[in-house]
DRENDO-1510 file (C-alpha; in Angstrom, 1 decimal, always signed):
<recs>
REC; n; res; u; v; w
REC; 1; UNK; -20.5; -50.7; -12.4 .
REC; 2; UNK; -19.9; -53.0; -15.9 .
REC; 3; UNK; -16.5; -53.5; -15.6 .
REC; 4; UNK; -14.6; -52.5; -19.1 .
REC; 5; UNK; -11.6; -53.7; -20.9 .
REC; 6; UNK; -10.3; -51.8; -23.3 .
REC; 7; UNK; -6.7; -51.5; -25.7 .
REC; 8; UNK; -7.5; -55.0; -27.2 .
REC; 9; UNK; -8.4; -56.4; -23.8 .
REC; 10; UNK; -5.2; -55.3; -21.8 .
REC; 11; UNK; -6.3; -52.4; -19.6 .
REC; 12; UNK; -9.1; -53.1; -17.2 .
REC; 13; UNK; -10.8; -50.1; -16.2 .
REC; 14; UNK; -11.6; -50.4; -12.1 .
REC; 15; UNK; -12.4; -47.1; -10.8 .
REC; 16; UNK; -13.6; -43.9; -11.9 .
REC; 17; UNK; -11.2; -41.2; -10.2 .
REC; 18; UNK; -12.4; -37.9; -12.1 .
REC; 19; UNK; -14.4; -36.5; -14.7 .
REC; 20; UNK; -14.2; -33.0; -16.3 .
REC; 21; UNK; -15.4; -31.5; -20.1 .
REC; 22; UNK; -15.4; -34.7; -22.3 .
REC; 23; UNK; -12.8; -36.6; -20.2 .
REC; 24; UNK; -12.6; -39.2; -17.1 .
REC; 25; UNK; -9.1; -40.3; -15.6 .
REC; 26; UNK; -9.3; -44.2; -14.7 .
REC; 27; UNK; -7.3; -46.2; -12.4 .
REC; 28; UNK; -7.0; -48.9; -14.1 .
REC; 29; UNK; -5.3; -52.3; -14.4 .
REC; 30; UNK; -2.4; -53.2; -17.2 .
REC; 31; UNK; -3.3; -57.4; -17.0 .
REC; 32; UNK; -0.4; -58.0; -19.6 .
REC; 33; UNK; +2.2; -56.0; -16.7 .
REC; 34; UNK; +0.4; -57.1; -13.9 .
REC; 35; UNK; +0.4; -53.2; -12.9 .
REC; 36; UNK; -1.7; -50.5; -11.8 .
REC; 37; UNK; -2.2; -47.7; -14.1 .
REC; 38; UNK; -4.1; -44.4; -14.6 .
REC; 39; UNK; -6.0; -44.2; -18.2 .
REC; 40; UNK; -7.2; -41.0; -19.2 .
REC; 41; UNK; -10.6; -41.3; -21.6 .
REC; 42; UNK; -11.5; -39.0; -23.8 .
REC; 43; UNK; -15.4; -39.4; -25.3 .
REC; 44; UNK; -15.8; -35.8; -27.2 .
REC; 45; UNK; -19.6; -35.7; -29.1 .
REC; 46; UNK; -20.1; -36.2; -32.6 .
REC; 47; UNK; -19.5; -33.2; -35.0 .
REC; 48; UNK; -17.1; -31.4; -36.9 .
REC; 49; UNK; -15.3; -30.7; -33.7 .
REC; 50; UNK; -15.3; -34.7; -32.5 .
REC; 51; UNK; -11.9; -35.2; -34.7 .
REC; 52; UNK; -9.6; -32.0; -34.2 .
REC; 53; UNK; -10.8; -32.9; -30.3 .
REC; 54; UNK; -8.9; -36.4; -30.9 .
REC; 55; UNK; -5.8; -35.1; -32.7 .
REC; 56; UNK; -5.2; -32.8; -29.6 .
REC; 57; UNK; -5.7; -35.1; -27.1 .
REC; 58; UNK; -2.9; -37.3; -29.0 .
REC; 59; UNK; -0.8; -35.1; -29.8 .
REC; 60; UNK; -0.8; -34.3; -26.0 .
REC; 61; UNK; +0.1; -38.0; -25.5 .
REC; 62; UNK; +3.0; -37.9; -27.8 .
REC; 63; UNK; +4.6; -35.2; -26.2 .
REC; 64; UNK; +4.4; -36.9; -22.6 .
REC; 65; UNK; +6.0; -39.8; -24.1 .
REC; 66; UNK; +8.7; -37.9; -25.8 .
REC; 67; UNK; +9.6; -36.7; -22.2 .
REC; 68; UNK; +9.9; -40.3; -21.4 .
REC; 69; UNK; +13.4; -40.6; -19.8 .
REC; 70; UNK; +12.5; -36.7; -17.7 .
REC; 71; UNK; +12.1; -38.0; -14.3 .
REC; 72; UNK; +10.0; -35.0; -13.0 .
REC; 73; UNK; +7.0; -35.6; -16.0 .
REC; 74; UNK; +4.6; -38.3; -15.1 .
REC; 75; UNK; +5.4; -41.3; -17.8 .
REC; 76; UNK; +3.1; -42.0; -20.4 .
REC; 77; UNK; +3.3; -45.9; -21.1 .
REC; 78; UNK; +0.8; -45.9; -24.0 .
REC; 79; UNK; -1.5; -43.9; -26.2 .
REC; 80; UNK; -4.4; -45.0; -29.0 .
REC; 81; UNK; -7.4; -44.5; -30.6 .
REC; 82; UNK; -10.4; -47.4; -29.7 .
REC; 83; UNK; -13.9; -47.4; -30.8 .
REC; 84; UNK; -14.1; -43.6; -31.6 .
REC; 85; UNK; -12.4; -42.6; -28.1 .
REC; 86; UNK; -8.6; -41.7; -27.6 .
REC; 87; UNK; -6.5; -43.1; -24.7 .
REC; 88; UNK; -4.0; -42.5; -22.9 .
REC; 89; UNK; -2.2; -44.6; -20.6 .
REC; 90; UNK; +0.3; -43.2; -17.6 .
REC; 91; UNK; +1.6; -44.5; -14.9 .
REC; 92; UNK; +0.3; -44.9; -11.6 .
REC; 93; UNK; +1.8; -42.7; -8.8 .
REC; 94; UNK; +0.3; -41.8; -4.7 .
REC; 95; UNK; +0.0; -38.2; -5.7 .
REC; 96; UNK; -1.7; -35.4; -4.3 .
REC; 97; UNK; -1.7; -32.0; -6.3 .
REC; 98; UNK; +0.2; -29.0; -4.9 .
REC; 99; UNK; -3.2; -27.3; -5.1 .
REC; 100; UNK; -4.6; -29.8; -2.4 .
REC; 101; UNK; -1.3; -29.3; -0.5 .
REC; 102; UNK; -0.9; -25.9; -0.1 .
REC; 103; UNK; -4.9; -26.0; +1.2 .
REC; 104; UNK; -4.4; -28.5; +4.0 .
REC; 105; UNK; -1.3; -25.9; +5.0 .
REC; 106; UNK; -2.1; -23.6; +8.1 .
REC; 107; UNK; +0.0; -21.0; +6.6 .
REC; 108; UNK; +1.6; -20.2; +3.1 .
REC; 109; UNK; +5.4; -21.2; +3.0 .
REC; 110; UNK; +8.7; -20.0; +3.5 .
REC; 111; UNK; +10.5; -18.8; +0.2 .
REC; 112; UNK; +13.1; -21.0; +0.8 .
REC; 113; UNK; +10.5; -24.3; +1.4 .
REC; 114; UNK; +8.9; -23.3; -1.9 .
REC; 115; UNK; +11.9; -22.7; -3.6 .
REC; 116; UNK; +13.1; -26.6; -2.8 .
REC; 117; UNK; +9.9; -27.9; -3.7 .
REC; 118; UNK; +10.1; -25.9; -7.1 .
REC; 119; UNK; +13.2; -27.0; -8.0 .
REC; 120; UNK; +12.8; -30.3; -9.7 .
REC; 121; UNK; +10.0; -28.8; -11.6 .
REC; 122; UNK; +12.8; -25.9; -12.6 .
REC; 123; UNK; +14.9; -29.2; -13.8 .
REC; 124; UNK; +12.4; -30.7; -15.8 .
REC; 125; UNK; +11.6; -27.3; -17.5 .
REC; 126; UNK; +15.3; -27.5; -18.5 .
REC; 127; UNK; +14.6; -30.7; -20.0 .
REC; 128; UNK; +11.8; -30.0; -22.1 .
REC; 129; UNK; +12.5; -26.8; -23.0 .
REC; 130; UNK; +15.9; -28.8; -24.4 .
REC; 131; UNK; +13.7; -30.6; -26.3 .
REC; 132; UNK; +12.0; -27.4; -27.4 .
REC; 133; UNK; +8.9; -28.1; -25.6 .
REC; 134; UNK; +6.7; -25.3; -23.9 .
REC; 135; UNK; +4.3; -26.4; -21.1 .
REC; 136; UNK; +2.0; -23.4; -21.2 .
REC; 137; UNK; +0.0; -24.2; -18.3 .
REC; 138; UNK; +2.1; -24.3; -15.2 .
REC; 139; UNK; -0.4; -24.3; -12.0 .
REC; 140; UNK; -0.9; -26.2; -8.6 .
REC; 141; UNK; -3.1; -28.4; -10.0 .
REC; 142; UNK; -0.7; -29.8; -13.0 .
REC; 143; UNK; +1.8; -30.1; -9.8 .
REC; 144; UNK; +1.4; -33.2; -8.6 .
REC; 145; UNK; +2.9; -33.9; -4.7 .
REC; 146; UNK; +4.3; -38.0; -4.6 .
REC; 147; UNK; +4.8; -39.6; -1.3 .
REC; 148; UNK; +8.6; -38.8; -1.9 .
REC; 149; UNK; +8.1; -34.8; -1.3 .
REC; 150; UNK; +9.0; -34.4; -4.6 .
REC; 151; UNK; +6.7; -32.5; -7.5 .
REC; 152; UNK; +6.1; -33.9; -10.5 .
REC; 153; UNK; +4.7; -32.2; -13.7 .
REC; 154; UNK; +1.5; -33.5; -15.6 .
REC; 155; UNK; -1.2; -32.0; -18.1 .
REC; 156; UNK; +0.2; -31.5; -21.2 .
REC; 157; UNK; -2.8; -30.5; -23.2 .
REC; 158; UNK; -1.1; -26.7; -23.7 .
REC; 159; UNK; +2.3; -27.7; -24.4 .
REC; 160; UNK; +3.1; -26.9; -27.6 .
REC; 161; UNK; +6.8; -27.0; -29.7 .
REC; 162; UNK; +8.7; -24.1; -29.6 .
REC; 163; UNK; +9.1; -22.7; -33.8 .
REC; 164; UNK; +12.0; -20.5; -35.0 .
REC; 165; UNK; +9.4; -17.7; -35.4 .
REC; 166; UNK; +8.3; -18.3; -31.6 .
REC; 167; UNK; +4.8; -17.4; -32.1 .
REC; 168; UNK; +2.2; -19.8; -31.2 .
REC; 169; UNK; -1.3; -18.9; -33.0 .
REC; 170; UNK; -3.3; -21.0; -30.2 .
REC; 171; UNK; -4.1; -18.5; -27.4 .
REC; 172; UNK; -4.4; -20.5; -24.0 .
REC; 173; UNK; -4.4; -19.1; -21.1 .
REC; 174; UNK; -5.2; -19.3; -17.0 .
REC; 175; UNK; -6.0; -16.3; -14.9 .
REC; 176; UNK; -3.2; -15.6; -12.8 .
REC; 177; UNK; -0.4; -17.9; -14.2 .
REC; 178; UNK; +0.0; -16.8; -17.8 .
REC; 179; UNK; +1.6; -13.7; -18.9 .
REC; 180; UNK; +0.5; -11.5; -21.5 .
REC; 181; UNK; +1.9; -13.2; -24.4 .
REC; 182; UNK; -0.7; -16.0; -24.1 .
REC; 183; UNK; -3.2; -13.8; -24.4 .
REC; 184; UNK; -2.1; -12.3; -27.9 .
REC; 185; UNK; -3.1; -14.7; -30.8 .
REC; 186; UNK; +0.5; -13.7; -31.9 .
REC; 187; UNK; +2.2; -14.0; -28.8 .
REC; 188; UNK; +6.0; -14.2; -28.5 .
REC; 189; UNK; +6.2; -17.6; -26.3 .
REC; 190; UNK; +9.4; -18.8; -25.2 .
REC; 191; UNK; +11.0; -20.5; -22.1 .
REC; 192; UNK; +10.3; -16.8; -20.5 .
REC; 193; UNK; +6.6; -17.9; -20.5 .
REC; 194; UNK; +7.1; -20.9; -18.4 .
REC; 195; UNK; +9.1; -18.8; -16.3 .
REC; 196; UNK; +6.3; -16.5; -15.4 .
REC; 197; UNK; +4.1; -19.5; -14.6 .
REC; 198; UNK; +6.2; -21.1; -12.4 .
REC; 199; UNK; +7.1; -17.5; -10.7 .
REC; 200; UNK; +3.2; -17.0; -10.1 .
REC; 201; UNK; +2.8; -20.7; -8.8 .
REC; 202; UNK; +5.6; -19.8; -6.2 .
REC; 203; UNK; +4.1; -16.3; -5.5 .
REC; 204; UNK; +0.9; -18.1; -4.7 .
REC; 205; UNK; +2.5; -20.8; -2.3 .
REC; 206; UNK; +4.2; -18.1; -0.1 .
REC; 207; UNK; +1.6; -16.2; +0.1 .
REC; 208; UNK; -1.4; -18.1; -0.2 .
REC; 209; UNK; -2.8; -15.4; -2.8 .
REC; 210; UNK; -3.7; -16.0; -6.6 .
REC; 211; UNK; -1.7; -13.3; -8.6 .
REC; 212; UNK; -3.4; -10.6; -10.4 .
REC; 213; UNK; -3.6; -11.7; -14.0 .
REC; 214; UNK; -1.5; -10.4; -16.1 .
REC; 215; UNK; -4.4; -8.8; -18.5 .
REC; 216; UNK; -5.3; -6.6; -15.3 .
REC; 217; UNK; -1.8; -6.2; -14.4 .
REC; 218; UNK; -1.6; -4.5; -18.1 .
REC; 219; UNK; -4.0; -1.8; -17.3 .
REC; 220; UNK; -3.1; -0.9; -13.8 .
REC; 221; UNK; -0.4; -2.8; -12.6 .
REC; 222; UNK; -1.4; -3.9; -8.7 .
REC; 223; UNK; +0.6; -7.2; -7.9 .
REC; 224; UNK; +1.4; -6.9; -4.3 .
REC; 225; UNK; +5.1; -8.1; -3.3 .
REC; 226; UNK; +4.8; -11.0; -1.3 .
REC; 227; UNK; +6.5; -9.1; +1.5 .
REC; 228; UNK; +2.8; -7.4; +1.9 .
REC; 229; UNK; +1.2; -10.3; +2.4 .
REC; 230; UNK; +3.9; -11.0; +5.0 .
REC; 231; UNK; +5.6; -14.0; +3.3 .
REC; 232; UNK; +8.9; -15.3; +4.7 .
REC; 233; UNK; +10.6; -13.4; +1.7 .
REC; 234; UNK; +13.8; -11.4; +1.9 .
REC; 235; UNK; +14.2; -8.2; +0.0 .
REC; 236; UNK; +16.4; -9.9; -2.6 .
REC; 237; UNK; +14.2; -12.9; -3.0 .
REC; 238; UNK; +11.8; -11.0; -3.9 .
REC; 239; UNK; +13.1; -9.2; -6.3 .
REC; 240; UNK; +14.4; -12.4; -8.4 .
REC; 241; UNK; +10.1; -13.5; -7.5 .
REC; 242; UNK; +8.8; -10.3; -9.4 .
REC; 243; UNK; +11.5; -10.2; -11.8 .
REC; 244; UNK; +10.3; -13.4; -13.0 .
REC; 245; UNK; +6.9; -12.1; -13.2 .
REC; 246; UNK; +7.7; -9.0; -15.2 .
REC; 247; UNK; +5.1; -8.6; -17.8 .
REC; 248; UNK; +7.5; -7.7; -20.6 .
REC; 249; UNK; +9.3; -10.6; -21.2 .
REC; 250; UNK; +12.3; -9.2; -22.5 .
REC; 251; UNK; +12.8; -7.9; -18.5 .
REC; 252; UNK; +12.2; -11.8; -17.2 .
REC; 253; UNK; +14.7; -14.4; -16.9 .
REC; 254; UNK; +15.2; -15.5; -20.5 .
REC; 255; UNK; +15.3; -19.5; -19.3 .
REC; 256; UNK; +14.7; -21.7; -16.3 .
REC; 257; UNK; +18.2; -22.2; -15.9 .
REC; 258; UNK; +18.9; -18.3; -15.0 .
REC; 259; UNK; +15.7; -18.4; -12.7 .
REC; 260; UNK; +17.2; -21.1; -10.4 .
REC; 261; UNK; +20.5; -19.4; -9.7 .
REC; 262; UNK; +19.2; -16.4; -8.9 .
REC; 263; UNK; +16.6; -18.3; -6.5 .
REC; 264; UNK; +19.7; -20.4; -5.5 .
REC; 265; UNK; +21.4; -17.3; -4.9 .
REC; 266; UNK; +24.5; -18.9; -6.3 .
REC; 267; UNK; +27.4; -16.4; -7.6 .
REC; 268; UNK; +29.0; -17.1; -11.6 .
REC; 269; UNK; +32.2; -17.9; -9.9 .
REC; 270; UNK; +31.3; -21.5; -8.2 .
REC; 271; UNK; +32.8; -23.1; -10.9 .
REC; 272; UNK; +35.9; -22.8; -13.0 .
REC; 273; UNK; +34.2; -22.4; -16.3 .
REC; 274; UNK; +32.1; -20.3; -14.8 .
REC; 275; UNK; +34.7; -18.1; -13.4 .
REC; 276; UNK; +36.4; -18.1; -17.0 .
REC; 277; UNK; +33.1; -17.2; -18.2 .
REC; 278; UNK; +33.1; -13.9; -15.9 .
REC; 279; UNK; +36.8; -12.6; -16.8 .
REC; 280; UNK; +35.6; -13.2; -20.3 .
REC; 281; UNK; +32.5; -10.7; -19.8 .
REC; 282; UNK; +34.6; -8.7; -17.3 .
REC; 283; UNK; +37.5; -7.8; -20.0 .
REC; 284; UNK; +34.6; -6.9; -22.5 .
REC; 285; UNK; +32.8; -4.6; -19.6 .
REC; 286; UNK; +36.6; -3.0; -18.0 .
REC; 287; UNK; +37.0; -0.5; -20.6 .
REC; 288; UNK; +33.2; +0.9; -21.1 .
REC; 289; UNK; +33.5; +1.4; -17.0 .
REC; 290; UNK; +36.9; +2.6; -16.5 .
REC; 291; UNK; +36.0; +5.5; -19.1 .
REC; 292; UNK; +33.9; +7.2; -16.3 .
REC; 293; UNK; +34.4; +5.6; -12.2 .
REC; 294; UNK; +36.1; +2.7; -11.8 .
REC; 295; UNK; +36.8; +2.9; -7.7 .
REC; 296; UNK; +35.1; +5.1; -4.9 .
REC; 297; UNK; +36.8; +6.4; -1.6 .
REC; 298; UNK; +41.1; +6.1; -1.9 .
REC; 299; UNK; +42.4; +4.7; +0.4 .
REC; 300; UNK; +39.3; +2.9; +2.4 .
REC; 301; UNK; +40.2; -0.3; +0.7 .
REC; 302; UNK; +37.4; -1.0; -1.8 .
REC; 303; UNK; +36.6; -4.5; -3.2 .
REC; 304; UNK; +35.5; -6.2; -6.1 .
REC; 305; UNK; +33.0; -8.9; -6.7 .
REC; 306; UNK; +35.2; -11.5; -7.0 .
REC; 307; UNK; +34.6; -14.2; -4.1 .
REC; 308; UNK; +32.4; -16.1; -2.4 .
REC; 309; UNK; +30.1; -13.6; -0.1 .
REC; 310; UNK; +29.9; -14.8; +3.1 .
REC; 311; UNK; +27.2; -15.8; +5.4 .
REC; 312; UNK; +26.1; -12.4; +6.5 .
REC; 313; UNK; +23.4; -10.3; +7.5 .
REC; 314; UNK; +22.6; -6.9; +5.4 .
REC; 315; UNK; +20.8; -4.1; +6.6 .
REC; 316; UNK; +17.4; -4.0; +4.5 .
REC; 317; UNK; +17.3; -7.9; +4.1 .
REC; 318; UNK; +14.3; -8.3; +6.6 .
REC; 319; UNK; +10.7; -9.7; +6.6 .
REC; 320; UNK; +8.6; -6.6; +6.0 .
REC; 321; UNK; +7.1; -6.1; +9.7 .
REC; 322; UNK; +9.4; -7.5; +11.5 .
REC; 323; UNK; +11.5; -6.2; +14.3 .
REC; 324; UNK; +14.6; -5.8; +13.0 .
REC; 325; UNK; +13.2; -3.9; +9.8 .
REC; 326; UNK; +10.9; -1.5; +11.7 .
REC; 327; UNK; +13.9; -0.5; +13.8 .
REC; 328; UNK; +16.1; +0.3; +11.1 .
REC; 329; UNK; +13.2; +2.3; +9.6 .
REC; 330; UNK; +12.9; +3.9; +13.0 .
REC; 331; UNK; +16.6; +4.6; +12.4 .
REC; 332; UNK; +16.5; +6.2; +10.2 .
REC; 333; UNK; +13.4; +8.3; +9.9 .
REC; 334; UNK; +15.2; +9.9; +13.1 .
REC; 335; UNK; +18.6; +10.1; +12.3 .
REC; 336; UNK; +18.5; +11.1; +9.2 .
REC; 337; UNK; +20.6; +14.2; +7.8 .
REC; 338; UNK; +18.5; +15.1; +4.8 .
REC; 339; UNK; +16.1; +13.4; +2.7 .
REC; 340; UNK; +14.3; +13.6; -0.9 .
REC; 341; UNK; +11.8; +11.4; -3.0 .
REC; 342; UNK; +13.1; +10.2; -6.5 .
REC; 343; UNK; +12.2; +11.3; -9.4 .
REC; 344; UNK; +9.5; +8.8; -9.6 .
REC; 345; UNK; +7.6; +9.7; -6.7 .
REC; 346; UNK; +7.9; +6.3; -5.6 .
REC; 347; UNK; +10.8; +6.3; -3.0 .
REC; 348; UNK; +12.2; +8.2; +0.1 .
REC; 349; UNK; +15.9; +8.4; -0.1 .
REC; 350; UNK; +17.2; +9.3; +3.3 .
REC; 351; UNK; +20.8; +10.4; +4.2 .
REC; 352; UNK; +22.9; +9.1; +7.0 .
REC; 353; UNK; +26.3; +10.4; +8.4 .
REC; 354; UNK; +28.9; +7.8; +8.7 .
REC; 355; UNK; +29.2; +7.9; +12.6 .
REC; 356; UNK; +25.2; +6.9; +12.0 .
REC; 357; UNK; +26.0; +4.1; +9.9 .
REC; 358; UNK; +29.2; +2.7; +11.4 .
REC; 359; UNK; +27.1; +2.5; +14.8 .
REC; 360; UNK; +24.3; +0.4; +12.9 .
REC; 361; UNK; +27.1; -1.8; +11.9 .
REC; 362; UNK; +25.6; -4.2; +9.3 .
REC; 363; UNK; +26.5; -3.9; +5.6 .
REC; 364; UNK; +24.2; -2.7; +2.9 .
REC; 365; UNK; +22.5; -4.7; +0.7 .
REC; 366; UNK; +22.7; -2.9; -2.3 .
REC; 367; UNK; +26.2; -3.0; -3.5 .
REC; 368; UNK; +28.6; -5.4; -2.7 .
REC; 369; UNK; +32.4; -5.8; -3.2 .
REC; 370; UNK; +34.6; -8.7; -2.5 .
REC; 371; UNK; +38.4; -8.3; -3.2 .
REC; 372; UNK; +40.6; -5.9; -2.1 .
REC; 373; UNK; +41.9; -2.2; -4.1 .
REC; 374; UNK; +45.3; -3.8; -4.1 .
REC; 375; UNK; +43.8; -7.1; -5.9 .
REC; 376; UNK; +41.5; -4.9; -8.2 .
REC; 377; UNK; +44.8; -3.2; -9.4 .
REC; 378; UNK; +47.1; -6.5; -10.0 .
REC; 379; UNK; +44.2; -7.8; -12.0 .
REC; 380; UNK; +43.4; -4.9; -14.3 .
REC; 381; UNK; +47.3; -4.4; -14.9 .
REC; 382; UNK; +47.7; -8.0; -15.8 .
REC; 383; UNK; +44.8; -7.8; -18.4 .
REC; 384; UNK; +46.4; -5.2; -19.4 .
REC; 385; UNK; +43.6; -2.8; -19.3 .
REC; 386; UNK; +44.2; +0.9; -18.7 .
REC; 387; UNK; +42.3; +3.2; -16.1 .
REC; 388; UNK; +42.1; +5.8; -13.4 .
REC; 389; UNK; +40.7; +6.2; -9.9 .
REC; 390; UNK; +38.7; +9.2; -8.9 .
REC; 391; UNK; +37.5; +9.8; -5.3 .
REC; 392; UNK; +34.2; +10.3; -4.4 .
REC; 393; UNK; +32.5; +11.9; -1.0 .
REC; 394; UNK; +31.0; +9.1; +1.4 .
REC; 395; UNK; +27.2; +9.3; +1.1 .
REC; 396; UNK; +25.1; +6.9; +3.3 .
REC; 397; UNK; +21.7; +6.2; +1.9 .
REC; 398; UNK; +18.8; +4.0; +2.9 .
REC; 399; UNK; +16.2; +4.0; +0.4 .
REC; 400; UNK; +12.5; +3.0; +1.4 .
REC; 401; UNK; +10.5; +2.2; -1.4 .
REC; 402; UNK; +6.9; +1.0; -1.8 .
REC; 403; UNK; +5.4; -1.3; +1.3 .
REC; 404; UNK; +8.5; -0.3; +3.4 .
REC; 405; UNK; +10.6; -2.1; +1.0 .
REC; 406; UNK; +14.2; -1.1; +1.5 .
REC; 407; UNK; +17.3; -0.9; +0.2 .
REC; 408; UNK; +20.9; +0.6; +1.9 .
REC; 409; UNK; +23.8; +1.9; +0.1 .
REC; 410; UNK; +26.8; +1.5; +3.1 .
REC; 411; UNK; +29.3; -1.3; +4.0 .
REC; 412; UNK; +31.2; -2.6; +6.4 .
REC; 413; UNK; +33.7; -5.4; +6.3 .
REC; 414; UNK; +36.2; -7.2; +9.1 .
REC; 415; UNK; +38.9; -5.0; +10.3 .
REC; 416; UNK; +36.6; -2.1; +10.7 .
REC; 417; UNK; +37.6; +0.1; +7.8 .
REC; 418; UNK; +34.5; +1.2; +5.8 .
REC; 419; UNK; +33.2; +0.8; +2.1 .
REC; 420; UNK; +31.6; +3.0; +0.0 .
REC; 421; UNK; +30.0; +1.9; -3.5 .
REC; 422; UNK; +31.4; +4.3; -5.8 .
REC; 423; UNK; +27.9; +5.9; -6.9 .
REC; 424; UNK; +24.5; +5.4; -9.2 .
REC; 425; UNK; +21.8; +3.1; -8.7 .
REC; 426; UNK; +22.5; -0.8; -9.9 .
REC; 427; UNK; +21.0; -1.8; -13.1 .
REC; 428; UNK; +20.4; -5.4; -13.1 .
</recs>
């Protein structure tokens, strides 16, 4: 092969490593740098098209470099226009892309492996979306895997500024990683919309499935949880998975940021402005609950979220299959005092007396409450809020949902007294 130098004679172009549409990716040599580097080429034909093709691929190259100082975007070190072509110049890392990765794995991974590997991606997001950038086109191939174990982000061809209006006229799209609003010519496209991306990309490396796109989803919405597929996925994670993948975005995570605490798992109060934050929202949320149910059973102690949870396990919280989830199914289907289906049709709601659940002995994983009735009290009087208690009768539910997905409604904490939530299903 002719050996070509290009960018005024500074880039040496020594080995062809792709070729797709009108483009070819280079590695190349920087002679004035004395430095590898990857050149991307783009040759589109002539006609009308040749110079809107050329603008895009530039303006692709200007947002890269924009993202200069993120850490988790591959650099771009120079961009121009030569001889009719458009360049642009990166630099050269030993990558492999996730999608190569996850191929050469025997088996999809753990929740918690793909959640570490996401998360420098999740910090990147931040970052751009800081600079009111949208990626668009979050898939294992734009992943790229460096010898480090780390991901980096690349292929910015979709990425497009985020407007006050937040509707982007360009519809772009790729089956099974964008949500609906890249499909509308008016879509509302936000940081949500990377969110769903990078929920699908994770969805696909635990369970080694392309999602459903979200088009289909629209019609008849199929999307298996993971947990079907037999991921390594607890009942919670999952949850925070799908909720990321809701197809109305106004029921996603409105950022990043919110989707990697709740994959983190991590509680408001870590942090002392955090905690301020809470007793800011709690004061504003006191009144509208204390005009109904503010505490359950008197007497039995009940608690408040207001500490660190500790390291425990919670009935429901299993791998769908496994041993410890079909027994508690088992459990249940036998010892149960009554049951009904909701009003959905959807789940079986089973009743359990308390001698059932205090023998089970772990704590539920639906409601849970960390300070004491005593605490709750000297709080609420020193904000000065007003209320009353109300008992409620104990009820012990376990609710199995779709796929054996469950969810229990008892607790049990040190000492051996009992908890009860004080009623009504969660909203989140």
């Amino acid at each position: 092969m002719q050996i070509r130098v290009i960018g005024n004679g500074r880039y040496r172009l020594e080995k062809r490593l792709g070729q797709g549409g009108f483009g070819t990716t280079w590695l190349a040599a920087d002679q004035e740098n004395q430095q590898k580097v990857v050149v991307k080429e783009l040759c589109p034909p002539q006609g009308e098209k040749r110079e809107k093709e050329i603008r895009n691929f530039l303006r692709e190259a200007r947002v890269m470099a924009s993202l200069h100082a993120v850490k988790e975007i591959v650099k771009v070190l120079n961009y121009f226009e030569e001889q009719g072509n458009a360049y642009i110049v990166m630099e050269y890392l030993r990558v492999t892309s996730l999608r190569h990765y996850l191929e050469c794995q025997e088996e999809p991974l753990s929740f918690e492996k793909a959640r570490d590997m996401l998360l420098p991606v999740m910090e990147g997001l931040e970052k751009m979306h800081g600079k009111h950038i949208l990626h668009r086109d979050l898939t294992p191939d734009n992943l790229m895997l460096r010898e480090d174990g780390s991901l980096c982000i690349i292929d910015f061809g979709s990425a497009r500024e985020i407007t006050e209006d937040d509707h982007t006229k360009t519809v772009l799209f790729k089956e099974g990683y964008a949500p609906p609003e890249q499909y509308e010519k008016h879509g509302k496209q936000k940081a949500w919309t990377d969110v769903y991306s990078l929920c699908a990309v994770c969805y696909e490396m635990i369970t080694g499935a392309i999602p459903e796109s979200s088009l289909s989803r629209r019609e008849k919405d199929t999307l298996y949880p993971p947990s079907m597929y037999g991921a390594e996925i607890t009942l919670e994670q999952e949850k925070v998975l799908l909720k990321g993948m809701a197809l109305d975005y106004r029921e996603r995570y409105s950022s990043v940021r919110e989707l990697r605490e709740a994959f983190l798992g991590k509680d408001e109060q870590e942090s002392p402005e955090a905690e301020k934050k809470k007793g800011q929202a709690f004061r504003k949320f006191v009144p509208l609950l204390l005009g109904t149910v503010i505490v359950g059973v008197v007497g039995t102690g009940i608690l408040w979220a207001g500490r660190t949870e500790p390291k425990v396990q919670y009935a429901g919280n299993f791998y769908r299959g496994s041993r410890e989830a079909q027994e508690l199914l088992t459990l249940v289907r036998t010892n149960a005092v009554s049951s009904e289906t909701s009003e959905d049709g959807t789940d079986s709601i089973f009743h359990l007396s308390e001698e059932t659940a205090r023998a089970y002995g772990l704590p539920c994983n639906r409601f849970r409450f960390f300070r004491t009735g005593e605490e709750l009290d000297a709080y609420l009087t020193q904000q000065k809020l007003s209320y009353t208690k109300q008992e409620t009768e104990t009820d012990c539910t376990v609710t199995v949902g779709e796929y054996d997905l469950i969810e229990t409604d008892f607790h049990k904490i040190p000492g051996g007294r009992y908890l009860y939530p004080y009623g009504g299903r969660r909203s989140e």
